[in-house]
C-alpha positions as CSV (number, residue, x, y, z in Angstrom):
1,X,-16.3,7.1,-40.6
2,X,-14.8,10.6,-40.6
3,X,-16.8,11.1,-37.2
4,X,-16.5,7.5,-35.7
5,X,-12.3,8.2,-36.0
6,X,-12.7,12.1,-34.2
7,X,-14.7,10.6,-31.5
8,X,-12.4,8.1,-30.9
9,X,-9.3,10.1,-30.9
10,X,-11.2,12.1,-28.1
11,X,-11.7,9.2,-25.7
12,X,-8.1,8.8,-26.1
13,X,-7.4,12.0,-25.1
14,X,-9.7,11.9,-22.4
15,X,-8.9,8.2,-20.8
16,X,-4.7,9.4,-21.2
17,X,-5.3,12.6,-19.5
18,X,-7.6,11.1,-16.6
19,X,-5.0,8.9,-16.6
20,X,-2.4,11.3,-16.1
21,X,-4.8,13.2,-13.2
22,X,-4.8,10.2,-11.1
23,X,-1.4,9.3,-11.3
24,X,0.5,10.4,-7.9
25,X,3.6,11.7,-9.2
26,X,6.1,11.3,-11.9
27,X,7.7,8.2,-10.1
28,X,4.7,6.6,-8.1
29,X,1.6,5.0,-10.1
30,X,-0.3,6.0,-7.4
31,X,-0.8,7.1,-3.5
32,X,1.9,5.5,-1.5
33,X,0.9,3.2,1.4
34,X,2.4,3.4,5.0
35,X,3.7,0.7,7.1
36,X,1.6,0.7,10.3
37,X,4.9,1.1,12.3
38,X,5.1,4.1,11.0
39,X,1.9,5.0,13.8
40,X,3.1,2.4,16.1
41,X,1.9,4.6,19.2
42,X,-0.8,5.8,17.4
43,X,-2.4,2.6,16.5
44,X,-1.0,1.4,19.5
45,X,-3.2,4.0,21.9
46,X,-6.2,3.9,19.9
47,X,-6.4,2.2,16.4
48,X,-9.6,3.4,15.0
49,X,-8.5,7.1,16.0
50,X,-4.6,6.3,14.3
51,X,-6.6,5.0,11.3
52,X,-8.5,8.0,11.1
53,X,-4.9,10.0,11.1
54,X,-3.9,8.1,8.4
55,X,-6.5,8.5,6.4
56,X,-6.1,12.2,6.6
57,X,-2.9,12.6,5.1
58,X,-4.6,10.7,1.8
59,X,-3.6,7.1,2.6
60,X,-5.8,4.6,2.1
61,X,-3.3,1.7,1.9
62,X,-1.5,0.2,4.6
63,X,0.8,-2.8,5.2
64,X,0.2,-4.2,8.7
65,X,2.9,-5.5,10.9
66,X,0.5,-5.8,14.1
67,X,-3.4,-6.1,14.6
68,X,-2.6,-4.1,18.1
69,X,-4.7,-5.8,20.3
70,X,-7.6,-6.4,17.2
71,X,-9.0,-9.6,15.6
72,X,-8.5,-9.3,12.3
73,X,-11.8,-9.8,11.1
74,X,-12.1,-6.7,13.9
75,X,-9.1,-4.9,12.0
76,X,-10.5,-5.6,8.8
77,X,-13.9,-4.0,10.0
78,X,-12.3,-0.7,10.8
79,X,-10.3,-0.7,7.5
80,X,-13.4,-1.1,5.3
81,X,-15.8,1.7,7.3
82,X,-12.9,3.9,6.1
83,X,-12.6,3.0,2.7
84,X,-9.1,1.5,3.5
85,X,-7.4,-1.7,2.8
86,X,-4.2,-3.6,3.8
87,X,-2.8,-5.4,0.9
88,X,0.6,-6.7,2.8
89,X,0.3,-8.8,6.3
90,X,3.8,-9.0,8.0
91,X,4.8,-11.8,10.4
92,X,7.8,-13.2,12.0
93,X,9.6,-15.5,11.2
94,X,8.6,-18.2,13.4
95,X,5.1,-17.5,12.7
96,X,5.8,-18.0,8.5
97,X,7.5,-21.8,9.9
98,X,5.0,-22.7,12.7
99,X,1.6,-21.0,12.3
100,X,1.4,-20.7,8.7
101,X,-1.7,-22.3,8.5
102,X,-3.1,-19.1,11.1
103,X,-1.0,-16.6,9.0
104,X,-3.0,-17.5,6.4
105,X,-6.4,-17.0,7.2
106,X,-5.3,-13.9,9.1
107,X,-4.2,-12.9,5.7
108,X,-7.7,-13.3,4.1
109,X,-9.5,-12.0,6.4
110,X,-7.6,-8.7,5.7
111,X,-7.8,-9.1,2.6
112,X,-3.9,-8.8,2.2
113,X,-2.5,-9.7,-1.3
114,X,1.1,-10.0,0.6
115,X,2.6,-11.8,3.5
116,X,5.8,-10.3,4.1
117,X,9.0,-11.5,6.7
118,X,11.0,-8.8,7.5
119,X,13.6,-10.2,10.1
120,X,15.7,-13.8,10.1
121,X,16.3,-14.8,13.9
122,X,20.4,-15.2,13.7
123,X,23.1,-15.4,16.3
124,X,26.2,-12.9,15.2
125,X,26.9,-12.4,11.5
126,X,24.9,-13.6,9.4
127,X,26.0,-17.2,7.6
128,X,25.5,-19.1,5.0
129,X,24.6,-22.4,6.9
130,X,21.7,-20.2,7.8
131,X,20.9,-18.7,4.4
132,X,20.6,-22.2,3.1
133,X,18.1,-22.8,6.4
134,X,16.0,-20.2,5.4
135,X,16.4,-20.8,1.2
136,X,14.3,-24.1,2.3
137,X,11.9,-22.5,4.7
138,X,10.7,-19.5,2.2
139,X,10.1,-21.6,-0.7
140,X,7.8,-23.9,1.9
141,X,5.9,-21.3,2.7
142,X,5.8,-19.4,-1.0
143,X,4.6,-22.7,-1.8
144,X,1.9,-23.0,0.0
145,X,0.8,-19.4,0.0
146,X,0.6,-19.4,-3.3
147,X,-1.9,-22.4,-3.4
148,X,-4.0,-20.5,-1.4
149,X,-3.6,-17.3,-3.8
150,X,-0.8,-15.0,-1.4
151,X,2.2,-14.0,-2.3
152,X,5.7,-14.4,-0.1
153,X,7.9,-11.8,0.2
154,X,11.3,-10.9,2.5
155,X,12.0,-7.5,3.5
156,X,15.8,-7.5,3.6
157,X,17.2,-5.8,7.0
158,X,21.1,-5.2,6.2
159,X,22.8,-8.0,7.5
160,X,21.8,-10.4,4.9
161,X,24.2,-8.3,2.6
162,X,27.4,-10.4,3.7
163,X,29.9,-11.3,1.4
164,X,30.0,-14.4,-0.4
165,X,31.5,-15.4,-3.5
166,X,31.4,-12.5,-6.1
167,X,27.9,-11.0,-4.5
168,X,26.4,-11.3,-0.9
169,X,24.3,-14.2,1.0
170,X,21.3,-11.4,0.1
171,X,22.2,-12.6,-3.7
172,X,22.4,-16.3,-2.9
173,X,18.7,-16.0,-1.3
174,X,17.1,-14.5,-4.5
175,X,19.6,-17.1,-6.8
176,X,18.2,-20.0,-5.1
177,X,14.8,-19.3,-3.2
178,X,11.9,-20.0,-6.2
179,X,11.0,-17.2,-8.6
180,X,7.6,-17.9,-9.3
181,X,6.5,-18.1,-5.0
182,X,8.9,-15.8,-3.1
183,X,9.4,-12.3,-4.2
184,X,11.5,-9.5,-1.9
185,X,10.2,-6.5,-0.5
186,X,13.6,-4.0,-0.8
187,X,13.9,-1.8,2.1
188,X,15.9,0.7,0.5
189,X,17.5,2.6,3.9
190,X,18.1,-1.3,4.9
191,X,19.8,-1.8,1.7
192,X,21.7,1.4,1.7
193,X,22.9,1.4,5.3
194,X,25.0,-1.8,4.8
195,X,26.6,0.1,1.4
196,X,24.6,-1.3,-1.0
197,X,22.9,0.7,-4.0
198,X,19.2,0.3,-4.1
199,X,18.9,1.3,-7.9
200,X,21.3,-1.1,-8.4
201,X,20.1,-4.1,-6.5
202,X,16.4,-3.5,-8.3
203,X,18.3,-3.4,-12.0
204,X,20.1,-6.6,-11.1
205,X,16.9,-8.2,-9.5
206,X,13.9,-6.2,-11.7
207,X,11.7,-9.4,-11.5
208,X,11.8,-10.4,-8.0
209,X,11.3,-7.2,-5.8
210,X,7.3,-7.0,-5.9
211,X,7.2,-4.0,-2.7
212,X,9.1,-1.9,-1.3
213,X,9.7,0.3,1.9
214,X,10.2,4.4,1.1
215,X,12.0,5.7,3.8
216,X,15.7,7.8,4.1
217,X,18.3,8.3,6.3
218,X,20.0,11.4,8.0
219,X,22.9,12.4,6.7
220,X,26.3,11.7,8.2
221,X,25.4,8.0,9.5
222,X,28.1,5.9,8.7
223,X,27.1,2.6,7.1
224,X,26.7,-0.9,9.1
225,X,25.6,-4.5,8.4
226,X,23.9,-5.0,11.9
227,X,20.7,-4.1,10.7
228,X,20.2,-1.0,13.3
229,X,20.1,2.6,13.7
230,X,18.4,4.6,16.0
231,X,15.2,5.3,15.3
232,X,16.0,9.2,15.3
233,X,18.2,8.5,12.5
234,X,14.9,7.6,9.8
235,X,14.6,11.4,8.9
236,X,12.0,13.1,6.3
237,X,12.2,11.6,2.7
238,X,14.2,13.7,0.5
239,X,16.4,15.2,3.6
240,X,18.7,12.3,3.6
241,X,21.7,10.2,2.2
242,X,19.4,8.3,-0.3
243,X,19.0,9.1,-4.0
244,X,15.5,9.0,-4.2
245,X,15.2,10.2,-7.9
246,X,17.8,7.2,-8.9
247,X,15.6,5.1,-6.9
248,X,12.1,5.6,-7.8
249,X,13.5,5.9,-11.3
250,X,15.4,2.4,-11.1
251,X,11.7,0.9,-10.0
252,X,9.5,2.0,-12.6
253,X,11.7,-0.5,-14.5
254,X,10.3,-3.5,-12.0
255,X,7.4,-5.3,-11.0
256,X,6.9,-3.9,-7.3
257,X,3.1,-3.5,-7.0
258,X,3.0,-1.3,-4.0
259,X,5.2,1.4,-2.4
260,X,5.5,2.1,1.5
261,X,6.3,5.1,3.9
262,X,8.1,3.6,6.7
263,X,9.3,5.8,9.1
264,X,11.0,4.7,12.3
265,X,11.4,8.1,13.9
266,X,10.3,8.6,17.2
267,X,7.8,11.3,15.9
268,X,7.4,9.8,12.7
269,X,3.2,10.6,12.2
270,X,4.3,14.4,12.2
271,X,7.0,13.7,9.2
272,X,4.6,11.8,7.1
273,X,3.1,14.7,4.9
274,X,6.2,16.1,4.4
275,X,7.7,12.9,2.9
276,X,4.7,12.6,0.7
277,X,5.1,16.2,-0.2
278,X,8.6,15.5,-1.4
279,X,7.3,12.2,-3.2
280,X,4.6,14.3,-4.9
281,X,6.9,16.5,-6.1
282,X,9.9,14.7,-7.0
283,X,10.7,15.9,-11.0
């Protein structure tokens, strides 16, 4: 018995300390994916050659936003003879209301486990006639998602952060869109650029945000709720205004499954590793 108790201390040790080896960092589980805008013009120029790139830096996972020019069964091909996989599909709006039926089997076919919104068509401030408009739509289509085992999620841009009553519209959509079928994807520069506090929107909202964009923003920008900055503005993660330490910190305490470089800098392939280096060694 003596014996049976030693070895199994030592496959303790050993499963907690392989564990430990695989582990990323002290604040990511694992690898972080990337966003394929992040290598818009790479992918853009030559996809199998961008994927390739990618897969250099030590990504394997990536959310796609575009099949530039691909099929996905086509997409999904060069993913797989890489050892790569896309486990969030993004889609406009329009085509979560009025294709969902292709958005879906575009979704398989990747092999996505997300499909993800990341922009609400609005004219001028955001309202809430038009938060209630969309409360309806996302619950349609985390409805039926769901049924066909795919998870909804919306990627908040800025504007959504309007007042209204003690919180924002942003807090009326979680409050009334369904728990169970559509989850949020925070963007933190998106949520910090309006003057919101990512930490704090992921304490308030630990069960809904399932994914979420890792990206930061150069210091000295002055905060809007349009939604925009130029592109030059998305620097390396860990140069910036954001807390990423708070943040990453803040999220352990959540349910977000996967975590995403997004970078929206003109050159943004060439500040990848550096972000990842910062990531890596965030203490």
């Amino acid at each position: 018995m003596q014996h049976l108790n030693v070895v199994l201390v030592l496959l303790a040790w050993l499963v907690s300390h392989v564990s430990l080896a695989q582990k990323f960092s002290k604040y990511l589980p694992e690898m972080p994916g990337v966003v394929s805008y992040t290598y818009r013009n790479e992918l853009g120029k030559d996809p199998a050659a961008a994927l390739d790139q990618i897969k250099a830096t030590g990504i394997t996972n990536i959310e796609l936003s575009n099949l530039f020019g691909k099929t996905a069964t086509e997409f999904r091909a060069m993913l797989d003879a890489r050892g790569m996989r896309c486990t969030s599909f993004g889609v406009s709006y329009d085509e979560m209301k009025n294709q969902l039926d292709a958005v879906i089997g575009k979704a398989k076919t990747l092999g996505a486990e997300f499909v993800r919104v990341a922009w609400i068509p609005h004219e001028g401030k955001f309202t809430l006639a038009r938060t209630q408009e969309v409360v309806a739509d996302f619950n349609h289509a985390g409805t039926a998602l769901k049924a066909q085992g795919l998870q909804f999620c919306y990627h908040n841009h800025g504007f959504e952060f309007e007042p209204h009553a003690d919180g924002t519209l942003f807090d009326y959509l979680v409050q009334n869109t369904d728990a169970d079928n559509v989850g949020f994807e925070l963007d933190i520069l998106w949520a910090h650029l309006p003057g919101q506090d990512p930490a704090a929107l992921l304490r308030k909202y630990p069960r809904r945000f399932l994914l979420m964009h890792v990206k930061d923003l150069k210091k000295g920008v002055t905060a809007n709720q349009k939604g925009q900055t130029a592109p030059e503005n998305v620097v390396v993660v860990g140069t910036g205004q954001l807390d990423m330490k708070k943040i990453l910190k803040a999220a352990k305490k959540t349910r977000i499954k996967y975590f995403y470089l997004e970078d929206e800098h003109p050159e943004a392939a060439k500040q990848v590793p550096a972000s990842l280096a910062f990531l890596r060694g965030l203490k």
